[in-house]
BASE-609336 format. One record per residue (C-alpha): residue in one letter; residue number from 1; x, y, z. Coordinates in Angstrom, 1 decimal. Each point is the difference from the previous one (the first is absolute). Example, Ala and Ser with C-alpha at 12.3 -4.5 7.8 and 13.67 -1.06 7.14 Angstrom:
2
+------+-----+--------+--------+--------+
| type | seq |      u |      v |      w |
+------+-----+--------+--------+--------+
|    a |   1 |   12.3 |   -4.5 |    7.8 |
|    s |   2 |    1.4 |    3.4 |   -0.7 |
+------+-----+--------+--------+--------+
***
This chain:
270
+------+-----+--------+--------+--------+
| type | seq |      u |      v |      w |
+------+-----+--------+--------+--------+
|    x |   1 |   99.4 | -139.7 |  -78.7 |
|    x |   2 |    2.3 |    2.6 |    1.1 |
|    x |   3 |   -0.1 |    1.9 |   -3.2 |
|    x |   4 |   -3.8 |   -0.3 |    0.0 |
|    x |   5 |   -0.1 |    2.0 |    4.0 |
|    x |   6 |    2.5 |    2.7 |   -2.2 |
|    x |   7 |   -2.4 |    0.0 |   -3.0 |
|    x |   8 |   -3.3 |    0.7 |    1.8 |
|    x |   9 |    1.8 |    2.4 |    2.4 |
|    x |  10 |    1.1 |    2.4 |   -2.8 |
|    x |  11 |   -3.1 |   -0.2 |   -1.7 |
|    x |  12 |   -2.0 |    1.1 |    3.0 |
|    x |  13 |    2.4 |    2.8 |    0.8 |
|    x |  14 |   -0.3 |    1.2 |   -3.5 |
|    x |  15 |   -3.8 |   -0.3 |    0.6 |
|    x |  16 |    0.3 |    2.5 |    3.4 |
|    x |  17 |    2.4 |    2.4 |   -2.0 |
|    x |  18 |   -2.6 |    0.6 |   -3.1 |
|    x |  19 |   -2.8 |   -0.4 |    2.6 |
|    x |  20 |    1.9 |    3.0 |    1.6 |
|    x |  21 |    1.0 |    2.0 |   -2.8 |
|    x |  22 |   -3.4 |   -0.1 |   -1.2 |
|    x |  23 |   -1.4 |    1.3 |    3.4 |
|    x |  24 |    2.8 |    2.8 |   -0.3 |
|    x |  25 |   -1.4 |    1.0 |   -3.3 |
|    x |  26 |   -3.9 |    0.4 |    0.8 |
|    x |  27 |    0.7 |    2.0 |    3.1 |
|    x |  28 |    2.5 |    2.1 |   -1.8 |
|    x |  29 |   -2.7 |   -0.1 |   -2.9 |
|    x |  30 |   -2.9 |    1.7 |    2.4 |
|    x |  31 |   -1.0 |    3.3 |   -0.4 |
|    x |  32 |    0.1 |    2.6 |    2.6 |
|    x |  33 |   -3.2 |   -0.8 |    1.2 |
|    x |  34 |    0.0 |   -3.4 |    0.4 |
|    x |  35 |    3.6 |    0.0 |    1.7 |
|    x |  36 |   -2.0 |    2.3 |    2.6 |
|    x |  37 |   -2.4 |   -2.2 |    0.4 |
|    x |  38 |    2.2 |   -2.9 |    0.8 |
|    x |  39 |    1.9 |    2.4 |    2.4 |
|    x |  40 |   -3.6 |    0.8 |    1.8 |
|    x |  41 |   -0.8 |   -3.5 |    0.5 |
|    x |  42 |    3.6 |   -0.6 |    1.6 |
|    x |  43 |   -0.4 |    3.4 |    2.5 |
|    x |  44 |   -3.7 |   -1.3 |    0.9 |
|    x |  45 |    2.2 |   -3.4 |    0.7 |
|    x |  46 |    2.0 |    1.6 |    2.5 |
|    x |  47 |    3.2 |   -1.0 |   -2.7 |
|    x |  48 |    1.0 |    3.6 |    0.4 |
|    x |  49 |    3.8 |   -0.1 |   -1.0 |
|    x |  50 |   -1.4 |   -1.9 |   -3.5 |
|    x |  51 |   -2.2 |    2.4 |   -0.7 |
|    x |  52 |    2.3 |    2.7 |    0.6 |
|    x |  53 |    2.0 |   -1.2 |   -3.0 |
|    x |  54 |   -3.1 |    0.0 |   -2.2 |
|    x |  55 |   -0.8 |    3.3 |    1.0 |
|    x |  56 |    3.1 |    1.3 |   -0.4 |
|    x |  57 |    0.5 |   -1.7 |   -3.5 |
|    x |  58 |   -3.3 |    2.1 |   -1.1 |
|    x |  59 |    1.2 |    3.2 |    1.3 |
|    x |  60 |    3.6 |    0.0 |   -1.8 |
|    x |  61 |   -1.1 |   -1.6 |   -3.2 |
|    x |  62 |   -3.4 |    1.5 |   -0.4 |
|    x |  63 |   -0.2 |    3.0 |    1.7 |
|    x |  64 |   -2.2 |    1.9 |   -2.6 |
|    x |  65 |   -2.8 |   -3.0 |    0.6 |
|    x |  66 |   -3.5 |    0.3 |    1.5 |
|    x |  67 |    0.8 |   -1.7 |    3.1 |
|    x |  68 |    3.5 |    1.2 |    0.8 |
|    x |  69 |   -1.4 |    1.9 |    2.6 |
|    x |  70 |   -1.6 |   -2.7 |    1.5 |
|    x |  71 |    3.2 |   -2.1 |   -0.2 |
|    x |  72 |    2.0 |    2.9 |    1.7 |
|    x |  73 |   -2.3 |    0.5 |    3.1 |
|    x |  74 |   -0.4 |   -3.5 |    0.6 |
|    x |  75 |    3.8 |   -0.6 |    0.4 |
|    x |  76 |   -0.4 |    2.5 |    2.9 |
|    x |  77 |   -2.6 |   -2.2 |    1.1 |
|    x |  78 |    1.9 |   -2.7 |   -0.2 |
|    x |  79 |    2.8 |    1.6 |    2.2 |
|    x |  80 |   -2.6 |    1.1 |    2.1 |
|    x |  81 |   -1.4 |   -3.6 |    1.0 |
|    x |  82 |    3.8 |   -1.1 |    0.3 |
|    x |  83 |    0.3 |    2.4 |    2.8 |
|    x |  84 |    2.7 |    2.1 |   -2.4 |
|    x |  85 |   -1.6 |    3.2 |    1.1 |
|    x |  86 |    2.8 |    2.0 |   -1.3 |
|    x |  87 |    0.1 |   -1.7 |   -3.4 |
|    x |  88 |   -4.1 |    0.5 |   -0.5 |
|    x |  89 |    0.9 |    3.8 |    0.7 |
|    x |  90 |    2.3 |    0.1 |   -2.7 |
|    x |  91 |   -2.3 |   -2.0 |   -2.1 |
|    x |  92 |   -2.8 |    2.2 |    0.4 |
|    x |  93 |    1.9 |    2.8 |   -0.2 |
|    x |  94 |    1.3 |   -0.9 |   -3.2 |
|    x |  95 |   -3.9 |   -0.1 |   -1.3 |
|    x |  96 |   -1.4 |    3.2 |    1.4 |
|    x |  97 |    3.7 |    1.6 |   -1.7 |
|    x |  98 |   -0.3 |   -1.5 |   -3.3 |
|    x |  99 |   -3.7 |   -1.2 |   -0.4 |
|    x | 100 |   -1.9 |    3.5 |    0.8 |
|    x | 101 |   -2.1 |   -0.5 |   -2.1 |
|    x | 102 |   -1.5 |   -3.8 |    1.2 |
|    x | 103 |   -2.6 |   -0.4 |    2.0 |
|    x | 104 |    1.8 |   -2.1 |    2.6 |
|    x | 105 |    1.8 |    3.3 |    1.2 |
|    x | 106 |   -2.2 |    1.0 |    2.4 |
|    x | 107 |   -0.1 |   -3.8 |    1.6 |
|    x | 108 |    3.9 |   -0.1 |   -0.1 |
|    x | 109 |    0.1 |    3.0 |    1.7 |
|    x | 110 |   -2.0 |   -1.7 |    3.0 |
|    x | 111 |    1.9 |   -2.9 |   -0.3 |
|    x | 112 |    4.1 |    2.2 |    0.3 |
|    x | 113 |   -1.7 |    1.5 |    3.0 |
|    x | 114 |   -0.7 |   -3.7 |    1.1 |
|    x | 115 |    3.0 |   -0.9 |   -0.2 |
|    x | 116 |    2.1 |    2.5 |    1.8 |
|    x | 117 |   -3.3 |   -0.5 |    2.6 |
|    x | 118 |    1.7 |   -3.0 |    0.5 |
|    x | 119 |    3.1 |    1.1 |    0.2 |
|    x | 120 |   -0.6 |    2.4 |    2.9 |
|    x | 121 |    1.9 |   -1.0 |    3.1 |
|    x | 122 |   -0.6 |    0.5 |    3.7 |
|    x | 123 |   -0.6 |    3.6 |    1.1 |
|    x | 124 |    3.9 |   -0.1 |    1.6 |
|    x | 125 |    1.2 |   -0.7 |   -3.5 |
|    x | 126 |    0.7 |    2.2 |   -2.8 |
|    x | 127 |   -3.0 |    0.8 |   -1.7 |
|    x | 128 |    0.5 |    0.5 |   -3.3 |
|    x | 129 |   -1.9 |   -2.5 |   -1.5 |
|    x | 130 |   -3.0 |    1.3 |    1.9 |
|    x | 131 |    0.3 |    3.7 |   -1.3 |
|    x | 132 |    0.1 |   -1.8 |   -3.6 |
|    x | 133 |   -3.2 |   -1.9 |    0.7 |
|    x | 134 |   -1.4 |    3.1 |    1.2 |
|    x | 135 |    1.0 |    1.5 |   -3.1 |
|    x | 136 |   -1.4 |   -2.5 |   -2.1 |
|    x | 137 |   -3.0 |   -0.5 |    1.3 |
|    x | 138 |   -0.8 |    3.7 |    0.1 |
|    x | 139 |    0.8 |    0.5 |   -3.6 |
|    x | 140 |   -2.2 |   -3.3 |   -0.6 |
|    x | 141 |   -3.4 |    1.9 |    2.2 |
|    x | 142 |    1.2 |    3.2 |   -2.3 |
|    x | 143 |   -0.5 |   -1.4 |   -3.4 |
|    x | 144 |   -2.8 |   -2.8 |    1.0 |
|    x | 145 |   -2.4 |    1.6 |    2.7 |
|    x | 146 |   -2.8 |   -1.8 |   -0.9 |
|    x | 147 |    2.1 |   -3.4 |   -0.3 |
|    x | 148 |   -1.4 |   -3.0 |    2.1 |
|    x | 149 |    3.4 |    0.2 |    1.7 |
|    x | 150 |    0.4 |    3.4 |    1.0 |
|    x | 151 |   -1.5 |   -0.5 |    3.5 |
|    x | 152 |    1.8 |   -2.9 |    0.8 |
|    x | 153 |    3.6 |    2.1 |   -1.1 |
|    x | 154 |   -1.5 |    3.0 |    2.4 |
|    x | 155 |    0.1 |   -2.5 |    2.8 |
|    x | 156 |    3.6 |   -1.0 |   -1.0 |
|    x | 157 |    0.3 |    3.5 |   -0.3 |
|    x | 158 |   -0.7 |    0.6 |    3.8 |
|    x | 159 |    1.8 |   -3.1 |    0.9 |
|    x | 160 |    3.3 |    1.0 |   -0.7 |
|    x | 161 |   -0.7 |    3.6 |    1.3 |
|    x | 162 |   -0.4 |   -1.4 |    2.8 |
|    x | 163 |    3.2 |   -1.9 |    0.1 |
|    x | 164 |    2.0 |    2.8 |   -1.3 |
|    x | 165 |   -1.6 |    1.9 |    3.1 |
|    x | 166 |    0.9 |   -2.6 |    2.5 |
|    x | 167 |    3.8 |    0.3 |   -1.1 |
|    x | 168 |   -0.3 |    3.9 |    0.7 |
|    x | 169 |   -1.8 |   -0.2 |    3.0 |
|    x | 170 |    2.0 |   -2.7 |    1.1 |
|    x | 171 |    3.4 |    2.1 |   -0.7 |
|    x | 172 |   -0.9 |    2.8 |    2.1 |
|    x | 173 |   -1.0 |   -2.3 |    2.5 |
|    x | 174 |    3.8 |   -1.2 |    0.1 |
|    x | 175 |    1.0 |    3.7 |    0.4 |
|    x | 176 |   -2.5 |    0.6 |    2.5 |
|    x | 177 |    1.1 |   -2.9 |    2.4 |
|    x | 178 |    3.6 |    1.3 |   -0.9 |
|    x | 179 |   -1.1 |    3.8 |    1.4 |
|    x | 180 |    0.9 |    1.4 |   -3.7 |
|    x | 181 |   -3.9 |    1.3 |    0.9 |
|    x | 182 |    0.8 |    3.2 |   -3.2 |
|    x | 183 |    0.9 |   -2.9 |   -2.4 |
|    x | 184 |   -3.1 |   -2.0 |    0.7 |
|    x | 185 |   -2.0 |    2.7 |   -0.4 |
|    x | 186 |    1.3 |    0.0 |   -3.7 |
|    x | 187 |   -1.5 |   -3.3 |   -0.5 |
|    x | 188 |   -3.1 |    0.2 |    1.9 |
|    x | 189 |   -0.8 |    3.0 |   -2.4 |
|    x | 190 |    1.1 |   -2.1 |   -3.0 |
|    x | 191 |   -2.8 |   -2.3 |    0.9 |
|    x | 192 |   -2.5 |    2.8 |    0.6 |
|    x | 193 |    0.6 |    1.7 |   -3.0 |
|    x | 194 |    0.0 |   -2.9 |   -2.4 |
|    x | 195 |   -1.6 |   -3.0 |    1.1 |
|    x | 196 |   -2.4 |    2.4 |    2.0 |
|    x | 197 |   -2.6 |   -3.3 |   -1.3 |
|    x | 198 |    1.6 |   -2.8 |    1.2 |
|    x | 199 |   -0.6 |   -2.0 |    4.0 |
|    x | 200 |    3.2 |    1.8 |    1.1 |
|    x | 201 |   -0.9 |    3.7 |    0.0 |
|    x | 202 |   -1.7 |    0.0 |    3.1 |
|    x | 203 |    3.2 |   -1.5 |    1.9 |
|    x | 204 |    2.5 |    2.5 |   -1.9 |
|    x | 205 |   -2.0 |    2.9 |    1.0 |
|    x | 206 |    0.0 |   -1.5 |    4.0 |
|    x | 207 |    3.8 |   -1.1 |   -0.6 |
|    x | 208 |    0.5 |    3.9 |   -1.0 |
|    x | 209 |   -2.2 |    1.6 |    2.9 |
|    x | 210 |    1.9 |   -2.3 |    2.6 |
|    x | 211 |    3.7 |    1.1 |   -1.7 |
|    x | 212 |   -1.0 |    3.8 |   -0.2 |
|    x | 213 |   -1.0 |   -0.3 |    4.3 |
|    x | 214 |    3.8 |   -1.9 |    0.2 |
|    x | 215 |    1.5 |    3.0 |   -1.6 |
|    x | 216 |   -2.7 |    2.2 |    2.2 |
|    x | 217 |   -1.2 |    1.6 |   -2.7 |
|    x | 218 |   -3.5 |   -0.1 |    2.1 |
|    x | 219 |   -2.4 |    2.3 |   -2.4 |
|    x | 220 |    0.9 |   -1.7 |   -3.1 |
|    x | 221 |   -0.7 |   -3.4 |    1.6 |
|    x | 222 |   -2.8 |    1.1 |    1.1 |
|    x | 223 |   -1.4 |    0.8 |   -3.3 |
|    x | 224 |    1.2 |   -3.4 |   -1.4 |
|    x | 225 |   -2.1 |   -1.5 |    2.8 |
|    x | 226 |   -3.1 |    2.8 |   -1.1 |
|    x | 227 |    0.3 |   -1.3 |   -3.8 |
|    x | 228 |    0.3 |   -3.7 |    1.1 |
|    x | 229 |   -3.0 |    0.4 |    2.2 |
|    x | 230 |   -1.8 |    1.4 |   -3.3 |
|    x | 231 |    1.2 |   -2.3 |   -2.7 |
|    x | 232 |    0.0 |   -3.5 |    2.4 |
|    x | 233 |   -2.7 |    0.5 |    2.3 |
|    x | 234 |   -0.6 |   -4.3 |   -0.4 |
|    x | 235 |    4.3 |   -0.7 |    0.4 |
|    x | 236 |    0.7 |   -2.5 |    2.3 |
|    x | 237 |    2.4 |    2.6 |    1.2 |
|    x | 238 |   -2.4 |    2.3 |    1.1 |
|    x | 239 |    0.6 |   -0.8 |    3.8 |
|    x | 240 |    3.8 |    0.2 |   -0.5 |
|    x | 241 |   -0.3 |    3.9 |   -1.7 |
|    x | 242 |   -2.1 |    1.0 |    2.7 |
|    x | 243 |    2.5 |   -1.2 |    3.0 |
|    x | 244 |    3.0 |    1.7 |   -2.1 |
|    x | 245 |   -2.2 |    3.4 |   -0.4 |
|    x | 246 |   -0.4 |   -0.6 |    4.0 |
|    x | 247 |    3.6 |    0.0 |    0.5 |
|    x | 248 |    0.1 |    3.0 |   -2.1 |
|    x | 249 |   -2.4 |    1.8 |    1.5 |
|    x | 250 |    1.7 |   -1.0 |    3.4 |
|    x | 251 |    3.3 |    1.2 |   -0.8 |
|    x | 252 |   -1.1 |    2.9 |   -1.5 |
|    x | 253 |   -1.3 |    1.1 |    3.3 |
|    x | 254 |    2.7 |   -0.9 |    1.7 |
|    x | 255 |    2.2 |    2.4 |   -2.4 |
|    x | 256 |   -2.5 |    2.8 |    0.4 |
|    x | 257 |    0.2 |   -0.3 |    3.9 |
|    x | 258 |    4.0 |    0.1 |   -0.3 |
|    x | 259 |   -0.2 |    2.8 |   -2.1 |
|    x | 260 |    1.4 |   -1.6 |   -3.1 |
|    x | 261 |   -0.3 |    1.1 |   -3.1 |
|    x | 262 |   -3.0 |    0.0 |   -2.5 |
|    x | 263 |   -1.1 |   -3.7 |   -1.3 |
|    x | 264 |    2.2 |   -1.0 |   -2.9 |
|    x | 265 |    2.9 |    2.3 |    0.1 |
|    x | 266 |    2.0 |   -2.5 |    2.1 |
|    x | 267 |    2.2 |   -2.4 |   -2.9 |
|    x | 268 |    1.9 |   -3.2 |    1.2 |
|    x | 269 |    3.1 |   -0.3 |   -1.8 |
|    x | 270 |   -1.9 |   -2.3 |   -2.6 |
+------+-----+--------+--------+--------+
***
């Protein structure tokens, strides 16, 4: 009896390892298209990390194929959906760099500026990542203005403006609660001069009116104020600019009744 239990064990083992070998031969036996075809049905699965091998197996071993492209920008996808934003970018990457000529370039250039979209901290952060998205998705509205996805990558566009704004704005605030008003003043016209767009313009160009009257430079506030007054006239600052231009006004007459010196010639030592 014991031999028999030995017997049948062996045979059925023998039975698995053909049945296995056999297996091992018809996948290796697919061609290129089929192979991607098995991959596709694993990624619409959600098995992402299996069909990152299948993928991978066309792009090495048949990389002159008709759907090596295909196979290429869907292991960014795959990375993508894993949340390995840095590996999709270097996935895509690697398509737009040595597929130029596929048709998928355009979509893999949307999908690297996805990516580092994703990657892009808080505002406090570095922001390098952001500036690469921006990148990306500018090239992407360059090549493909007429793309079904060029509005939504101008809004992502104006998104992270607007963070890389807040961390300006939000710097010379810093210096400006410091008293370094001259160094605020450097960012505050940072903001105005490139991210003149974005929500935070109208606050830089108040944050710089209110640092020029600290450093009683009272005729160049004053015109920050007259430009703000032209280019915000809806800010919910408005009520703020004209209580500072007040206090300008105010101690502008109280330096012409001293005898003081003309407006704006008087420099704080920052």
């Amino acid at each position: 009896m014991k031999h028999t239990l030995i017997f049948l064990f062996c045979g059925a083992l023998a039975a698995v390892l053909l049945a296995g070998c056999s297996s091992t031969k018809e996948i290796e036996a697919l061609t290129p298209e089929q192979r991607y075809a098995v991959a596709m049905e694993k990624f619409n699965n959600g098995d992402y990390l299996d069909a990152i091998e299948d993928f991978k197996i066309i792009t090495v071993q048949f990389p002159g194929s008709t759907v090596a492209d295909k196979a290429q920008f869907y292991l960014g996808e795959c990375r993508y959906e894993r949340g390995e934003y840095i590996l999709a970018a270097a996935e895509f990457d690697l398509l737009i760099r040595t597929m130029s000529s596929s048709q998928l370039v355009s979509k893999a250039q949307y999908m690297r500026a996805m990516s580092y979209y994703n990657l892009s901290p808080r505002s406090q952060l570095d922001q390098k990542y952001t500036r690469e998205a921006i990148d990306d998705f500018q090239t992407f509205i360059e090549y493909s203005p007429t793309d079904s996805l060029a509005k939504d990558a101008e809004a992502k566009i104006a998104e992270l403006n607007d963070k890389l704004a807040k961390k300006q704005y939000n710097d010379g605030m810093l210096y400006y609660r410091l008293e370094y008003y001259k160094a605020a003043i450097v960012y505050f016209d940072y903001v105005l001069e490139h991210y003149h767009d974005s929500q935070y313009a109208d606050d830089a160009l108040f944050g710089k009116a209110r640092a020029l009257f600290q450093r009683k430079h009272y005729a160049e506030s004053l015109d920050a104020i007259s430009t703000f007054m032209a280019k915000y006239p809806d800010s919910n600052l408005l009520p703020d600019v004209k209580e500072l231009q007040s206090e300008i006004q105010e101690a502008v007459s109280k330096k012409s009744a001293a005898g003081g010196a003309s407006t704006g010639s008087t420099n704080s030592s920052d």
